[in-house]
C-alpha positions, 0 to 999 in steps of 0.5 A: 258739222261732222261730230266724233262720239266719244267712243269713236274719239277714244278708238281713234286715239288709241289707233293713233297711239298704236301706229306711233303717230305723235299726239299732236295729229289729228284725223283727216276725212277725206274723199277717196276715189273708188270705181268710176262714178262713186267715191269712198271716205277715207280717214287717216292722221295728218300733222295739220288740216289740209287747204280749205278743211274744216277744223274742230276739236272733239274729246281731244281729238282734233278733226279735219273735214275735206272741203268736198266732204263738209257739207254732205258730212254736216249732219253726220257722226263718227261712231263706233260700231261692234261687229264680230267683237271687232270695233269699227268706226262707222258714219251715221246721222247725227242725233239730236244734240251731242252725240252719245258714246 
């Protein structure tokens, strides 16, 4: 199953507070079409899962996986990544265990 580290559990919160959305919220991954033949990961805040999504709750942050994605996404994580003293979220695989902040 998709994790959420903790780092990436606490930008997404505080994003989520930025734009106003309500707590209640959660962060759906989704398939986003790009050019022909390639497909790109979406993210954004959504009141409920949508059909078929798989559902969690990590760190407070509930987590809606598209049904298209939960496979491919099943040994991958959501981290935080530091670029140019920006923070990004970024996808990698899964360590062993808990993902780490």
């Amino acid at each position: 199953m998709l994790q959420v580290t903790q780092g990436a559990a606490a930008l997404l919160t505080e994003l989520r507070s930025g734009q106003d959305v309500p707590e209640t919220y959660g962060v759906r991954v989704f398939p986003e079409s790009a050019q022909p033949g390639e497909v790109t990961i979406g993210l954004g805040f959504t009141e409920a899962p949508g059909d078929g999504d798989q559902v969690t709750e990590q760190d407070g942050l509930k987590v809606y996986v598209a049904p298209e994605l939960a496979a491919p996404l099943e040994d991958a994580a959501i981290d935080v990544a530091e670029e140019d003293g920006a923070a990004r979220l970024v996808f990698r695989p899964q360590d062993q265990g808990t993902p780490q902040a």
